[in-house]
N, C-alpha and C positions, 0 to 999 in steps of 0.2 A: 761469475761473469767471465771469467779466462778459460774456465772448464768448456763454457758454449763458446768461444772463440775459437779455441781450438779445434773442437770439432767441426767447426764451421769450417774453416782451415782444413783440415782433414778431407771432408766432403769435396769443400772445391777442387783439394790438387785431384780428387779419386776424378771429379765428373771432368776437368782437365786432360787426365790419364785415359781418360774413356773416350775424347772427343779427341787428340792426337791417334791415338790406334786404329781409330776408324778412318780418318782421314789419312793416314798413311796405306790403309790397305785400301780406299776406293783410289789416292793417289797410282798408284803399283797397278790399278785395274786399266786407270785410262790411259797411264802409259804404254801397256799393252796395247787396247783398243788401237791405239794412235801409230802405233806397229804396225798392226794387220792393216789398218786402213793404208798405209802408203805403202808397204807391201802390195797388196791388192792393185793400186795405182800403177807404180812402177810395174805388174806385170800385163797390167789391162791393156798401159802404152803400148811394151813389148809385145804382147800378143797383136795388135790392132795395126804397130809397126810392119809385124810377118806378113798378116793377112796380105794388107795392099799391095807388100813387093808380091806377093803368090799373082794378087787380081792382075796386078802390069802385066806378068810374065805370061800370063793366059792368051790362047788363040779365039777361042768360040766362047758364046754365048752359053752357051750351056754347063760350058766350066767355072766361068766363071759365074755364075749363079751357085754353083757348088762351093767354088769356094768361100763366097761371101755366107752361104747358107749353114755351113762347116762353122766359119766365126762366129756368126751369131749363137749357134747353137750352143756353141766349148762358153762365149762368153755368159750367156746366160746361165748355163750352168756354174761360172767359178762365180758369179755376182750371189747366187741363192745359194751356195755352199759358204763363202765369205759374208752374209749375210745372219748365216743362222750362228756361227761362230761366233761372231759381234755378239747375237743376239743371245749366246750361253755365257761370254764375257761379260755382256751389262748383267744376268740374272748373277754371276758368281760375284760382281761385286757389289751389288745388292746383299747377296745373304751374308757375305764375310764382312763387310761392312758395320752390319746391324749386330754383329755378334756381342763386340765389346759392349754396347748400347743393352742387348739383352742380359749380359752377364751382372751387368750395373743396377734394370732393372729387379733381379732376382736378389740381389742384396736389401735392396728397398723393401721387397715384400716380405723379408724374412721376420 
């Protein structure tokens, strides 16, 4: 009876040990994410801050359609660059995640 206790013991701290590692590496993942995101913010303000003093300082019409056309453009482009980054941040802690969880499984099957 203390033989199966034990291993029961055993098993728990293992699936414990397995469920701390993952959650400290998807923890690690969205503290990143949560970087880039206000990252990204803090520069969208500052970019969108420049733009408008540019728009004031403009004489014509024509310029200023350039320069608002100029921000959209830089902005669009840093929102789908900063987007796909995210987007390789949430798959990378997805698979480092599942690791310890797979390393656990492959004990199970042996």
């Amino acid at each position: 009876m203390f033989e199966n206790f034990e291993s029961l013991q055993k098993i728990s701290k293992e699936n414990t040990d397995v469920a701390m590692k993952s959650f400290g590496v998807a923890s690690k993942g969205f503290q990143a994410i949560a970087t880039e995101v206000a990252d990204f913010q803090k520069k969208s303000f500052e970019d969108g801050t420049a733009a408008l003093e540019k728009l004031f300082g403009v004489k014509t019409l024509d310029k200023a359609l350039e320069v608002q056309t100029d921000f959209y453009k830089t902005a669009y482009e840093g929102f789908v660059s900063k987007a796909t980054k995210i987007g390789e941040l949430y798959a990378d802690i997805a698979k480092e995640s599942y690791k310890p969880i797979e390393g656990a499984f492959a004990k199970v099957a042996k």
